[in-house]
PDB file of N, CA, C and O in Angstrom:
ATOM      1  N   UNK A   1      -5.323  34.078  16.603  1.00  0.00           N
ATOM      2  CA  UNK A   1      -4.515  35.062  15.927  1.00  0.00           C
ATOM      3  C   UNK A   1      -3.791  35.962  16.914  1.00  0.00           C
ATOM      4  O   UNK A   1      -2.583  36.172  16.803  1.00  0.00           O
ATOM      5  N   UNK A   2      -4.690  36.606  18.089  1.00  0.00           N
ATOM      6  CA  UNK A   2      -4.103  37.015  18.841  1.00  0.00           C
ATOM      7  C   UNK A   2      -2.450  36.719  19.819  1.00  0.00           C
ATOM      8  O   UNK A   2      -1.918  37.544  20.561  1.00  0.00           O
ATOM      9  N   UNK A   3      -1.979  35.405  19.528  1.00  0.00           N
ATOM     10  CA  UNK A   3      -1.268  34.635  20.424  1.00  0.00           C
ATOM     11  C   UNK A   3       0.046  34.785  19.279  1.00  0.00           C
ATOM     12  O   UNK A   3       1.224  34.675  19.620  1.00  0.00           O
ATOM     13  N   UNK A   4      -0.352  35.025  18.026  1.00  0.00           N
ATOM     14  CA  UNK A   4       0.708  34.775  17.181  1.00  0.00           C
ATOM     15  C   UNK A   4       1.075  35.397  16.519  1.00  0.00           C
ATOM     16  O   UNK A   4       0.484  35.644  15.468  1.00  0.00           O
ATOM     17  N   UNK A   5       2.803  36.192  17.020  1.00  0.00           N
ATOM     18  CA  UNK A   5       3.235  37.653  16.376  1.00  0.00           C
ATOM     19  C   UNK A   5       2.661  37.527  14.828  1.00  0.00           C
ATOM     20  O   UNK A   5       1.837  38.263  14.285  1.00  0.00           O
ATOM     21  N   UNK A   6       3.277  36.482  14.332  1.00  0.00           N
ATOM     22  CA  UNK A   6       3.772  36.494  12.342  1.00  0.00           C
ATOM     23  C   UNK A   6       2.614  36.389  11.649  1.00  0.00           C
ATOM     24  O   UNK A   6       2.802  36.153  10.456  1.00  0.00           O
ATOM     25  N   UNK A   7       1.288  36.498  12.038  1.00  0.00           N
ATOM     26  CA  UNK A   7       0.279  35.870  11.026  1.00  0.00           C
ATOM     27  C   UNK A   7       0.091  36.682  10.103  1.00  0.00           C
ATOM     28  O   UNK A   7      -0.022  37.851  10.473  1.00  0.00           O
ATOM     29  N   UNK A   8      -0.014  36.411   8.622  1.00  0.00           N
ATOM     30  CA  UNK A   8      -0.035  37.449   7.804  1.00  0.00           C
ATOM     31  C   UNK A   8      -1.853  37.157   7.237  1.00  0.00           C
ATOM     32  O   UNK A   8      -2.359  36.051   7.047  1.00  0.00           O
ATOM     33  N   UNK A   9      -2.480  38.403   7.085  1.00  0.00           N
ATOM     34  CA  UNK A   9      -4.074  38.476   6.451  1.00  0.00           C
ATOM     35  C   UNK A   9      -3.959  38.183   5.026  1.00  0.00           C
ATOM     36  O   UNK A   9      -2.928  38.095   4.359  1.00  0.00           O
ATOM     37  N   UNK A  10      -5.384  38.022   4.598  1.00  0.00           N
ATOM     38  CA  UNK A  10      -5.106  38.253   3.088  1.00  0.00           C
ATOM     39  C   UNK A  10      -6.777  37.979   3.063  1.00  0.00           C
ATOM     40  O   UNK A  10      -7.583  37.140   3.466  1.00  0.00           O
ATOM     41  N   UNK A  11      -6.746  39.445   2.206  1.00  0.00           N
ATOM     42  CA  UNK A  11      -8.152  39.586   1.989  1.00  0.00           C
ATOM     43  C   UNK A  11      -8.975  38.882   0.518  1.00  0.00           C
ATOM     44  O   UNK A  11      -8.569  38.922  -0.644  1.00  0.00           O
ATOM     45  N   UNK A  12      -9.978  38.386   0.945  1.00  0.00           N
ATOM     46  CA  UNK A  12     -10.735  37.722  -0.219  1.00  0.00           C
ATOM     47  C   UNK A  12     -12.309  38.082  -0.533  1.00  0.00           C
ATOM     48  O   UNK A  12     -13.238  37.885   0.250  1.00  0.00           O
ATOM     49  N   UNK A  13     -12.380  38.489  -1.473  1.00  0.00           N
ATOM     50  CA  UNK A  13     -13.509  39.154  -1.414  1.00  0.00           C
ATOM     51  C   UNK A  13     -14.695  38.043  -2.247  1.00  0.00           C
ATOM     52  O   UNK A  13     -14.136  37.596  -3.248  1.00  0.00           O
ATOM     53  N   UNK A  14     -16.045  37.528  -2.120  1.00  0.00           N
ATOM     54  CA  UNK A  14     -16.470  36.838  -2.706  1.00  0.00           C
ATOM     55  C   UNK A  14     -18.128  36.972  -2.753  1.00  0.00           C
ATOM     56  O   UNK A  14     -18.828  36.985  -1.741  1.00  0.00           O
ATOM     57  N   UNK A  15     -18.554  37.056  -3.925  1.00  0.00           N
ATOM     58  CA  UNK A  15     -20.034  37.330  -4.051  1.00  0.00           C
ATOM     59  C   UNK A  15     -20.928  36.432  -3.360  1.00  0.00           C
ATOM     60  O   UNK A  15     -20.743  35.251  -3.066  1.00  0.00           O
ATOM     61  N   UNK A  16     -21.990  37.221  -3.132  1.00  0.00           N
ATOM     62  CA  UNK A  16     -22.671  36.509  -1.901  1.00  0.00           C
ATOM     63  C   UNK A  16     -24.175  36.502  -2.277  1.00  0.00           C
ATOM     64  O   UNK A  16     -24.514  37.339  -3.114  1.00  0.00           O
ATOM     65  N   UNK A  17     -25.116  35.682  -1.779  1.00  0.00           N
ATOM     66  CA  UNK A  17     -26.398  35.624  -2.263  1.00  0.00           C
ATOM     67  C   UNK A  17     -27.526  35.191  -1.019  1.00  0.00           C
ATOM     68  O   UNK A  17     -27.617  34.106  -0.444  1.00  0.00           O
ATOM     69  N   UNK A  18     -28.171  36.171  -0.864  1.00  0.00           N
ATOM     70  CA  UNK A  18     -29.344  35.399   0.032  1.00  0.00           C
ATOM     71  C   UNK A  18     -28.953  34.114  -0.098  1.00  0.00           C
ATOM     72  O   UNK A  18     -28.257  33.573  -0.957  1.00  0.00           O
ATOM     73  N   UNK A  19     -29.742  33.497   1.320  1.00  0.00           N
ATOM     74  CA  UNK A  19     -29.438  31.709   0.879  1.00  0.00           C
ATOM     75  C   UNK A  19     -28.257  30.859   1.261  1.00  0.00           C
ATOM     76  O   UNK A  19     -28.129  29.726   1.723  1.00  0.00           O
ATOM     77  N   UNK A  20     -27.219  32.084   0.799  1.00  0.00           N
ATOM     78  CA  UNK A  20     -25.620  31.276   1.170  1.00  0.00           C
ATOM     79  C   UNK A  20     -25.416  31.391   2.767  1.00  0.00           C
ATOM     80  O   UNK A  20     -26.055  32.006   3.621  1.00  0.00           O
ATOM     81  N   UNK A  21     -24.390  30.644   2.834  1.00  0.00           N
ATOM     82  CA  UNK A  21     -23.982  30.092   4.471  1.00  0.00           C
ATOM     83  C   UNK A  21     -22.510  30.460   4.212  1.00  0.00           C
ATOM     84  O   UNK A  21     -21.805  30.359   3.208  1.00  0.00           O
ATOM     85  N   UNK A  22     -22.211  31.071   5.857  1.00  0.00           N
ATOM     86  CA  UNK A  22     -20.814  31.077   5.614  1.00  0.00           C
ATOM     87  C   UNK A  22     -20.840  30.302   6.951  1.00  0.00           C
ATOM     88  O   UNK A  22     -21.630  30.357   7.893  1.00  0.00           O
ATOM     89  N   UNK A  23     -19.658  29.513   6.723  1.00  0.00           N
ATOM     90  CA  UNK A  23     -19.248  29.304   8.274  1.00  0.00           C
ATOM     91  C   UNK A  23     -17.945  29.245   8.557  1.00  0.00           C
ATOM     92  O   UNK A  23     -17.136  28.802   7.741  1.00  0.00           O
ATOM     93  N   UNK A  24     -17.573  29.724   9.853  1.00  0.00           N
ATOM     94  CA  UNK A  24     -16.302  30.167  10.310  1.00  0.00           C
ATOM     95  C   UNK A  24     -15.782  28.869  11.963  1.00  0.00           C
ATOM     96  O   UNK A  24     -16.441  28.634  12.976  1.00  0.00           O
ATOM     97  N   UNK A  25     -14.708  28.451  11.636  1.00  0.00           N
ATOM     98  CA  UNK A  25     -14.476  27.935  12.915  1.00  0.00           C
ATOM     99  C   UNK A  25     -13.252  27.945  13.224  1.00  0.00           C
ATOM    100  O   UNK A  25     -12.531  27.861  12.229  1.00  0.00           O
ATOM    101  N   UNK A  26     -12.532  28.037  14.516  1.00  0.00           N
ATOM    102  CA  UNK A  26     -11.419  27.904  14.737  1.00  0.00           C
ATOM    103  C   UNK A  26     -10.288  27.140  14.380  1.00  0.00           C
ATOM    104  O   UNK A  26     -10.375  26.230  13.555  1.00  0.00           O
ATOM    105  N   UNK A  27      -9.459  27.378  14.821  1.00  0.00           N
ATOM    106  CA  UNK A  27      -8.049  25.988  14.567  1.00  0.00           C
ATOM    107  C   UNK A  27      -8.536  24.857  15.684  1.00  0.00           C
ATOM    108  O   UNK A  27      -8.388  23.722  15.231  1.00  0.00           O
ATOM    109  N   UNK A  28      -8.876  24.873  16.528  1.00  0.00           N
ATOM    110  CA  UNK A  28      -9.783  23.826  17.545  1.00  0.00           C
ATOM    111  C   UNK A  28     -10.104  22.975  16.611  1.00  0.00           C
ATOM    112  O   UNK A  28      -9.614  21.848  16.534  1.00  0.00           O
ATOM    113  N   UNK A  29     -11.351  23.662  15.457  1.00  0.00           N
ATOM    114  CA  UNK A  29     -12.211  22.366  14.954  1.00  0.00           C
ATOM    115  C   UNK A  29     -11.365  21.797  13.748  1.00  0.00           C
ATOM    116  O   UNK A  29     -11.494  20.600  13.489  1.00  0.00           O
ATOM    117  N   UNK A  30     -10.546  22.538  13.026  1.00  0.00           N
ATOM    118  CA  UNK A  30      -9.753  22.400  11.602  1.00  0.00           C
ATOM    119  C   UNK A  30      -8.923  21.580  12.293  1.00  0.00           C
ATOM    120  O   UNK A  30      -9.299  20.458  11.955  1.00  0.00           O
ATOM    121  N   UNK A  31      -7.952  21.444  13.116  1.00  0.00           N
ATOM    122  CA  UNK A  31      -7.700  20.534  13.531  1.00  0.00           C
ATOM    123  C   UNK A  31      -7.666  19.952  14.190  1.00  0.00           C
ATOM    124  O   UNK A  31      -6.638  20.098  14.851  1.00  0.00           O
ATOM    125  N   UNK A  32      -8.343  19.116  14.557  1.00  0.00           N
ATOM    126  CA  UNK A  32      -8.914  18.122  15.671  1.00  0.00           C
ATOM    127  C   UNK A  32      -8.995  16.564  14.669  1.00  0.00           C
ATOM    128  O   UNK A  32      -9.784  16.608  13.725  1.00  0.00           O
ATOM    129  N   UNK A  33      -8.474  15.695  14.806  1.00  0.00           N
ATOM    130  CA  UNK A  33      -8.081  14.579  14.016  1.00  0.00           C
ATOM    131  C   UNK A  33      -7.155  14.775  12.867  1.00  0.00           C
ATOM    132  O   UNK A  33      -5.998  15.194  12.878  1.00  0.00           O
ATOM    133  N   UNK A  34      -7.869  14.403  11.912  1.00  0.00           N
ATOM    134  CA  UNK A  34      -7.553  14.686  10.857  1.00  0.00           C
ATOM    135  C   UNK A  34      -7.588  15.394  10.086  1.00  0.00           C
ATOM    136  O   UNK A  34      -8.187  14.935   9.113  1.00  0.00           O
ATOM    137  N   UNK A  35      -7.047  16.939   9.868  1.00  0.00           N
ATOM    138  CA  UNK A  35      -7.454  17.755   9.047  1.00  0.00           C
ATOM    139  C   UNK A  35      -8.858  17.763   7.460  1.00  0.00           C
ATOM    140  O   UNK A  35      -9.775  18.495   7.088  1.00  0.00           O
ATOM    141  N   UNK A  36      -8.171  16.401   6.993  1.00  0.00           N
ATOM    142  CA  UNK A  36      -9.161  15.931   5.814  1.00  0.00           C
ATOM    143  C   UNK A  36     -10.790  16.121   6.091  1.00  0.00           C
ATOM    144  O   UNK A  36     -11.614  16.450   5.238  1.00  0.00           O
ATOM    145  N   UNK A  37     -11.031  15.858   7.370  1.00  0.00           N
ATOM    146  CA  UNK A  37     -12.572  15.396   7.827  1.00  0.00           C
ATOM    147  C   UNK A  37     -13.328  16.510   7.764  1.00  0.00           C
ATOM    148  O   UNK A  37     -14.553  16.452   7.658  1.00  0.00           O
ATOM    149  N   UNK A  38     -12.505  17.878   7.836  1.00  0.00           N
ATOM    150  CA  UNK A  38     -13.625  18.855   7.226  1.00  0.00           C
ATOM    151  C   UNK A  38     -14.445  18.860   6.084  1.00  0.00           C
ATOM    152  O   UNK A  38     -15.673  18.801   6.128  1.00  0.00           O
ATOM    153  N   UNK A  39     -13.580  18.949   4.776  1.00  0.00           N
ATOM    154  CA  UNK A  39     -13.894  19.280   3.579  1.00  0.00           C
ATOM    155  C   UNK A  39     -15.519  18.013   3.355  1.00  0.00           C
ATOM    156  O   UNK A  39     -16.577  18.186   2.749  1.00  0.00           O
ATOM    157  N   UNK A  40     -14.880  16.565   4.343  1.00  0.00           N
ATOM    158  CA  UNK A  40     -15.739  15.144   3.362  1.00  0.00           C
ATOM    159  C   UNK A  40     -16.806  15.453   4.564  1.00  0.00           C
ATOM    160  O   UNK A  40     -17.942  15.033   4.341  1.00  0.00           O
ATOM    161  N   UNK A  41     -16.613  16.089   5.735  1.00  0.00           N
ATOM    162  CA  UNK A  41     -17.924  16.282   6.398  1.00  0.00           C
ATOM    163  C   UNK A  41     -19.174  17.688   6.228  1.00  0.00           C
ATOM    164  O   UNK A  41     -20.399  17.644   6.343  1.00  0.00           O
ATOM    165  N   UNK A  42     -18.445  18.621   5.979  1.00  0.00           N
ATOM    166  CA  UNK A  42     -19.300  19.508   5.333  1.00  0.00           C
ATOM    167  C   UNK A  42     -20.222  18.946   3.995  1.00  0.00           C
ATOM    168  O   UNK A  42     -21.448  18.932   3.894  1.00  0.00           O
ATOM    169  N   UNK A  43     -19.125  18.457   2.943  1.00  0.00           N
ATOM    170  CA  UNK A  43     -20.034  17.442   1.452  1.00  0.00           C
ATOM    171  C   UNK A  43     -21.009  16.738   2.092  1.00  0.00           C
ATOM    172  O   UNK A  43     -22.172  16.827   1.695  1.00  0.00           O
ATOM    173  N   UNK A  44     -20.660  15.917   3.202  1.00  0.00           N
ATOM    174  CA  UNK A  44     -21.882  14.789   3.660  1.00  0.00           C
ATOM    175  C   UNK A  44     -22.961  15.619   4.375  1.00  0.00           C
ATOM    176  O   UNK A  44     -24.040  15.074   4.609  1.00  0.00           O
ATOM    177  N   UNK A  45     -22.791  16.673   4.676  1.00  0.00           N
ATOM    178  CA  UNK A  45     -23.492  17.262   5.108  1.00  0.00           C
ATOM    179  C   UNK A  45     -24.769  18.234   4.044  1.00  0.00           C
ATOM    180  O   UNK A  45     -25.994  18.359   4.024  1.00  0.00           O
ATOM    181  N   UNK A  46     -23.923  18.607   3.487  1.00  0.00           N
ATOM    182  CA  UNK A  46     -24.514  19.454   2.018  1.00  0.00           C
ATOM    183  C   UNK A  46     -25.591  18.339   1.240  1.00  0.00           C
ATOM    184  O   UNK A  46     -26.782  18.548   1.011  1.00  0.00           O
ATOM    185  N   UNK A  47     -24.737  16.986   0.879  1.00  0.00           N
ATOM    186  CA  UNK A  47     -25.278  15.661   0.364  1.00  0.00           C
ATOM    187  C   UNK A  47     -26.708  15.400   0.836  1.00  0.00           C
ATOM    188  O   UNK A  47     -27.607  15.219   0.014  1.00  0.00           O
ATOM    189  N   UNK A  48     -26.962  15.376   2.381  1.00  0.00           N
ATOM    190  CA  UNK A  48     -28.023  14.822   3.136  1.00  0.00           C
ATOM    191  C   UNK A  48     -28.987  15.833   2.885  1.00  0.00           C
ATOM    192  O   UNK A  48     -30.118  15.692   2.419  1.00  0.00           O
ATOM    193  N   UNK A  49     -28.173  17.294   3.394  1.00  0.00           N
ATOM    194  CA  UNK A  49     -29.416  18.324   2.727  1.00  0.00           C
ATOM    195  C   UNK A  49     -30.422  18.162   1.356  1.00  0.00           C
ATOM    196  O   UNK A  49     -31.618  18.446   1.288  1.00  0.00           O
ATOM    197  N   UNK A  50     -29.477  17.571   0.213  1.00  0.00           N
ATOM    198  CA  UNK A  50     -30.114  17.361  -0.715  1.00  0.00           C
ATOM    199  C   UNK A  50     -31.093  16.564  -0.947  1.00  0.00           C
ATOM    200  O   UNK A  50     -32.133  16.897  -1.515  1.00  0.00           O
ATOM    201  N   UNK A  51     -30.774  15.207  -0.430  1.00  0.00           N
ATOM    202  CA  UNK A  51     -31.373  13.957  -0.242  1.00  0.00           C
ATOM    203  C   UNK A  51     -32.835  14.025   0.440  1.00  0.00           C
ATOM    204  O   UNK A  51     -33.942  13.743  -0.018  1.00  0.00           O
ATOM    205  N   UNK A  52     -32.561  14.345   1.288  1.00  0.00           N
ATOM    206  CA  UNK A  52     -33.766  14.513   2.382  1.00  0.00           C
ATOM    207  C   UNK A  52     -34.606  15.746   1.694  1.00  0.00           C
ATOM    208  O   UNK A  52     -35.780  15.457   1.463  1.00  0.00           O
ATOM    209  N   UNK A  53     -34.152  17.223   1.289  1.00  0.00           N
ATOM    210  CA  UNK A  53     -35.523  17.704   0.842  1.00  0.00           C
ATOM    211  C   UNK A  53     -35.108  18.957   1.884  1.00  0.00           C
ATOM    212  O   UNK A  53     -35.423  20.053   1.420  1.00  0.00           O
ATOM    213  N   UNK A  54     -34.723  18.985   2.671  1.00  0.00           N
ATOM    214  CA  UNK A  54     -34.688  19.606   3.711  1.00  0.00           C
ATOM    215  C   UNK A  54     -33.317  20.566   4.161  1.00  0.00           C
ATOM    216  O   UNK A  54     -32.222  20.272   3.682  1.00  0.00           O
ATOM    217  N   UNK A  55     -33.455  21.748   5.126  1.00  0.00           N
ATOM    218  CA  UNK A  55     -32.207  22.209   5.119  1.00  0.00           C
ATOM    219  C   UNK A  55     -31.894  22.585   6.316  1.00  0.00           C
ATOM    220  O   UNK A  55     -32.860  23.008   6.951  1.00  0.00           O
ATOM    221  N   UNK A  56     -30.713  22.588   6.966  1.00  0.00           N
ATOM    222  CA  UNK A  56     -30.344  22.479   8.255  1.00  0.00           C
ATOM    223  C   UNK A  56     -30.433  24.112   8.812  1.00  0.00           C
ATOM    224  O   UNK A  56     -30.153  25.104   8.139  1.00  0.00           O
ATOM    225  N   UNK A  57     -30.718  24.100   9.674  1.00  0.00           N
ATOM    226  CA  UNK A  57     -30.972  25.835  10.385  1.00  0.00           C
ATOM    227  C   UNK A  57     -29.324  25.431  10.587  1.00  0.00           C
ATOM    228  O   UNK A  57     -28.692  24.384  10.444  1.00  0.00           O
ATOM    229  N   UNK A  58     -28.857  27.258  11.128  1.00  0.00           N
ATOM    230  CA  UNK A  58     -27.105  27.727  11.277  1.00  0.00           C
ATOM    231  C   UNK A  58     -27.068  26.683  12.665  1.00  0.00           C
ATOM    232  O   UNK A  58     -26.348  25.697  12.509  1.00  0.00           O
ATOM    233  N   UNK A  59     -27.617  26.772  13.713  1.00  0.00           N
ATOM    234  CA  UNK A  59     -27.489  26.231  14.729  1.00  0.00           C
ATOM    235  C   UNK A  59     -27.286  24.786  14.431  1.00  0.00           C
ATOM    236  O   UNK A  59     -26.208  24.208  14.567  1.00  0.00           O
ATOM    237  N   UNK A  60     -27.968  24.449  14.174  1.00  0.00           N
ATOM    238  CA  UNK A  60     -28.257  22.742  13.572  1.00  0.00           C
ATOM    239  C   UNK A  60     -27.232  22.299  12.674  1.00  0.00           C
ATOM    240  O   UNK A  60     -27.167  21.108  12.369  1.00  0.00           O
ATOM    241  N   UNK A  61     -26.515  23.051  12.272  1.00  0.00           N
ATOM    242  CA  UNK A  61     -25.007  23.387  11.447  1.00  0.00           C
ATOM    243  C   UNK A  61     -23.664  23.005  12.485  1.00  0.00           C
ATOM    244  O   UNK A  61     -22.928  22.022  12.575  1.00  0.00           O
ATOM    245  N   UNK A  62     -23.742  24.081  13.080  1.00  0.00           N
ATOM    246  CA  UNK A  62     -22.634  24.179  13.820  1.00  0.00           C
ATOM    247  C   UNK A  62     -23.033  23.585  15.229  1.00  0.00           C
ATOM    248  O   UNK A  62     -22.432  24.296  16.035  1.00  0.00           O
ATOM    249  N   UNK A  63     -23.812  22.551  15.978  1.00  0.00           N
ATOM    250  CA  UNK A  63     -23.764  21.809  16.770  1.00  0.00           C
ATOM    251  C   UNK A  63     -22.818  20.690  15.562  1.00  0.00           C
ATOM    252  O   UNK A  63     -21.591  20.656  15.652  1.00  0.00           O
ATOM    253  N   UNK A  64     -23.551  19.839  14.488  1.00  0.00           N
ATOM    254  CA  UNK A  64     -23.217  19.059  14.102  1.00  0.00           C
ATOM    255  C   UNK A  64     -21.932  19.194  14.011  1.00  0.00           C
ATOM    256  O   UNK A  64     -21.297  18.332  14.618  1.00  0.00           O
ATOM    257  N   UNK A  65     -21.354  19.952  13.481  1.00  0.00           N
ATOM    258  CA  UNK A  65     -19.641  20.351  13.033  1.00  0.00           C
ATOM    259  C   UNK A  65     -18.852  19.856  14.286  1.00  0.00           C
ATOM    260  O   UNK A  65     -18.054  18.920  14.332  1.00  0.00           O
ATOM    261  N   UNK A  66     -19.364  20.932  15.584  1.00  0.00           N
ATOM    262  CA  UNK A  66     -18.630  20.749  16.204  1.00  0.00           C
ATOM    263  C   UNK A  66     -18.634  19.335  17.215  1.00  0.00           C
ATOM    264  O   UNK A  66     -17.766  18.825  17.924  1.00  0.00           O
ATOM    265  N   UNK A  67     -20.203  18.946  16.871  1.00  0.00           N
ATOM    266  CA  UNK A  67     -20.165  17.353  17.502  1.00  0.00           C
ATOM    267  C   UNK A  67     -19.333  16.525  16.412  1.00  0.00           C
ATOM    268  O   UNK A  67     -19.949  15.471  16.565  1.00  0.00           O
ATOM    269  N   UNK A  68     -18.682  16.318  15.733  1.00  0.00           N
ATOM    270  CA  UNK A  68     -17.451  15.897  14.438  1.00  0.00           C
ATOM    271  C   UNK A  68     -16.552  16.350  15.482  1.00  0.00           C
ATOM    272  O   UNK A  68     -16.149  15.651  16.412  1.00  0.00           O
ATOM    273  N   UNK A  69     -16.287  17.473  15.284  1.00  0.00           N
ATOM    274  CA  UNK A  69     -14.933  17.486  15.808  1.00  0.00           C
ATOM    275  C   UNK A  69     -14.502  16.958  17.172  1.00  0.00           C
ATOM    276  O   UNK A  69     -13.404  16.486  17.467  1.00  0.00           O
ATOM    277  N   UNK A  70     -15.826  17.164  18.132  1.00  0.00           N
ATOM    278  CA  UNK A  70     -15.379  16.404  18.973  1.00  0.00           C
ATOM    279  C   UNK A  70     -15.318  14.554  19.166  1.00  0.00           C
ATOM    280  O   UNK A  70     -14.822  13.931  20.105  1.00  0.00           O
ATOM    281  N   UNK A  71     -15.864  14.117  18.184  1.00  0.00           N
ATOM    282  CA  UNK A  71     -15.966  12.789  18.012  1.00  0.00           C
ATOM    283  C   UNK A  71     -14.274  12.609  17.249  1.00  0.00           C
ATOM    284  O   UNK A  71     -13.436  11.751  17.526  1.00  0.00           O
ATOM    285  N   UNK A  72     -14.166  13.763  16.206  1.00  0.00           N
ATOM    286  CA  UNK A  72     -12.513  13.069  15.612  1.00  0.00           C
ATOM    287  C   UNK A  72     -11.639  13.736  16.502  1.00  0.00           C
ATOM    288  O   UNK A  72     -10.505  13.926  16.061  1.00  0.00           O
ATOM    289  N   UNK A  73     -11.908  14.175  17.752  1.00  0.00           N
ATOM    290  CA  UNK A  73     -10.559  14.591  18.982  1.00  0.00           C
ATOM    291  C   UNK A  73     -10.756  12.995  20.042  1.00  0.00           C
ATOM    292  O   UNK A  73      -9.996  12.734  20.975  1.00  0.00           O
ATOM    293  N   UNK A  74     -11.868  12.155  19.634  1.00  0.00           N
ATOM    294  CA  UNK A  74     -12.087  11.002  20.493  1.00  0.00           C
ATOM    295  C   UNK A  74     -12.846  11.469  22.137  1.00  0.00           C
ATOM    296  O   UNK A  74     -12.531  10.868  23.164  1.00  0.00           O
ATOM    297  N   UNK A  75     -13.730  12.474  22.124  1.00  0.00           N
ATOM    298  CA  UNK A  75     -14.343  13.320  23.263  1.00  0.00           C
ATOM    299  C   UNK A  75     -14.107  13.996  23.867  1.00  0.00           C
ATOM    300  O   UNK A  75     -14.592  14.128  24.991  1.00  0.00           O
ATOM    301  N   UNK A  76     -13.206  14.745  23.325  1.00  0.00           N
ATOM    302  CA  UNK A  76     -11.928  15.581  24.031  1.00  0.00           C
ATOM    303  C   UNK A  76     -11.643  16.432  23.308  1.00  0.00           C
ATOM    304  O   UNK A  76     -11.171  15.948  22.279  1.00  0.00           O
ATOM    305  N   UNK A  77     -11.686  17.859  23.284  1.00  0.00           N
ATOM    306  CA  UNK A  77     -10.477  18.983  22.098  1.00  0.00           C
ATOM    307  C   UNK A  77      -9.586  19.105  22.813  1.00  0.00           C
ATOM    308  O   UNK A  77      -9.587  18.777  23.999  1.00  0.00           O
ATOM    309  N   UNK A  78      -8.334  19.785  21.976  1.00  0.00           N
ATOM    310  CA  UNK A  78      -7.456  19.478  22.406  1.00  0.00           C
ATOM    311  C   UNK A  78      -6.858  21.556  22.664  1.00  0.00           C
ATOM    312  O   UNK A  78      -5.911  22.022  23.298  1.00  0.00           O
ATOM    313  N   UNK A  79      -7.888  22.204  21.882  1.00  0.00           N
ATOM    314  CA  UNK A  79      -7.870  23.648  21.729  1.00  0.00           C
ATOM    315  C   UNK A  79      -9.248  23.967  22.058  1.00  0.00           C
ATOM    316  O   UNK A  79      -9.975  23.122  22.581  1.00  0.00           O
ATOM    317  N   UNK A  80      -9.833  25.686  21.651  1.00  0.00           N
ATOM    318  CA  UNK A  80     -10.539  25.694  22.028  1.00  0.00           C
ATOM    319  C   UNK A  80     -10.932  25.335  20.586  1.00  0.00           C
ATOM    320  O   UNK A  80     -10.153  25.219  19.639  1.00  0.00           O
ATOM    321  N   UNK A  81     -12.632  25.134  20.568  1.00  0.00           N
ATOM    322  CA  UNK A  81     -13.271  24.427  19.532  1.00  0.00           C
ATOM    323  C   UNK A  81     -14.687  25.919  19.285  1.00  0.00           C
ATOM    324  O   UNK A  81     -15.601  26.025  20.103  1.00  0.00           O
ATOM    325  N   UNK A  82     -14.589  26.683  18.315  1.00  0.00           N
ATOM    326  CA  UNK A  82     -15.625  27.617  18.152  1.00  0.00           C
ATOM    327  C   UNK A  82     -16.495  27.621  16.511  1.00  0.00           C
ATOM    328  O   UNK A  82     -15.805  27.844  15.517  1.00  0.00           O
ATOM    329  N   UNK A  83     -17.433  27.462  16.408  1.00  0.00           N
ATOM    330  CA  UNK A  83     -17.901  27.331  14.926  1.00  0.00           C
ATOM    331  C   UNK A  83     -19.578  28.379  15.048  1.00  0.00           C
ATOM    332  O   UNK A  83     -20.539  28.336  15.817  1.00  0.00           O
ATOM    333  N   UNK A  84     -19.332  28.962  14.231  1.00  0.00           N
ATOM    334  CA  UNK A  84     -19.956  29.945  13.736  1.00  0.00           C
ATOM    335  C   UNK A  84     -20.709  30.148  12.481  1.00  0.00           C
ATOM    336  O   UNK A  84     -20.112  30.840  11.656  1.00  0.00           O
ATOM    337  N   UNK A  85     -22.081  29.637  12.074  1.00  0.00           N
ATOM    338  CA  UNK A  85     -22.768  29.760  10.954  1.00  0.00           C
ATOM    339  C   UNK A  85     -23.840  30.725  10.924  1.00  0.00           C
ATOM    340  O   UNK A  85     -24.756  30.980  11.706  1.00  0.00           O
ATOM    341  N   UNK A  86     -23.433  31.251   9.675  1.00  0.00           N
ATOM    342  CA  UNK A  86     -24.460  32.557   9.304  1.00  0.00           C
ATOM    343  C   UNK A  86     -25.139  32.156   7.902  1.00  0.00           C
ATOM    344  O   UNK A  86     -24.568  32.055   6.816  1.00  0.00           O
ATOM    345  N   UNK A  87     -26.322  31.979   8.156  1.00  0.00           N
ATOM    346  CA  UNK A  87     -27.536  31.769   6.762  1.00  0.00           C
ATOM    347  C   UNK A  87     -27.787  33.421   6.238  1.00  0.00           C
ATOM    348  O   UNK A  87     -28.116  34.179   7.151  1.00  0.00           O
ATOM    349  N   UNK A  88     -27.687  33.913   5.138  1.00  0.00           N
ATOM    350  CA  UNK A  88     -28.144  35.356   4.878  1.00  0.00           C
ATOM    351  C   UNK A  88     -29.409  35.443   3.917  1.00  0.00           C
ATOM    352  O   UNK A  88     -29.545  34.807   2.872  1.00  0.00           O
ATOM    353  N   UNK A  89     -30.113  36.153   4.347  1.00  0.00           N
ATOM    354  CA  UNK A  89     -31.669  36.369   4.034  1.00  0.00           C
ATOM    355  C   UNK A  89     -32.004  37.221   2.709  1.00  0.00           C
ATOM    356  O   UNK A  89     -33.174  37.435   2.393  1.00  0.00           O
TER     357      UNK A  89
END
């Protein structure tokens, strides 16, 4: 954001619950391949949580994400790559 006079904000406000996850990552990881591969890799991710029984710690989150993104940049980013997950208690 810093790099770019025009960016315009826009605030969103959204109820929140122990339990929920937010996670935040750069333009690095959003785009790095294919834009699409977020949305169907977070689901596969959410999916497995279910399956298995089990639930991924924030860390264990955002290694995975960003090991994706660097697998859809082909081992390489091409920006910087930052992902950020917060579990709230």
């Amino acid at each position: 954001m810093g790099i770019v006079p025009a960016v315009k904000l826009a605030r969103v406000s959204l109820p929140l619950s122990p339990g929920d996850t937010i996670i935040l990552m750069s333009d690095g990881i959003y785009d790095s391949g294919r834009r699409s591969w977020v949305g169907r890799y977070l689901t596969s991710l959410i999916d497995d949580e279910i399956e298995s029984g089990r639930q991924y710690g924030p860390r264990q989150l955002a290694d995975r994400i960003l090991g994706e993104a660097i697998r859809q940049y082909r081992g390489r980013t091409a920006d910087d790559a930052t992902v950020a997950v917060v579990r709230l208690r």
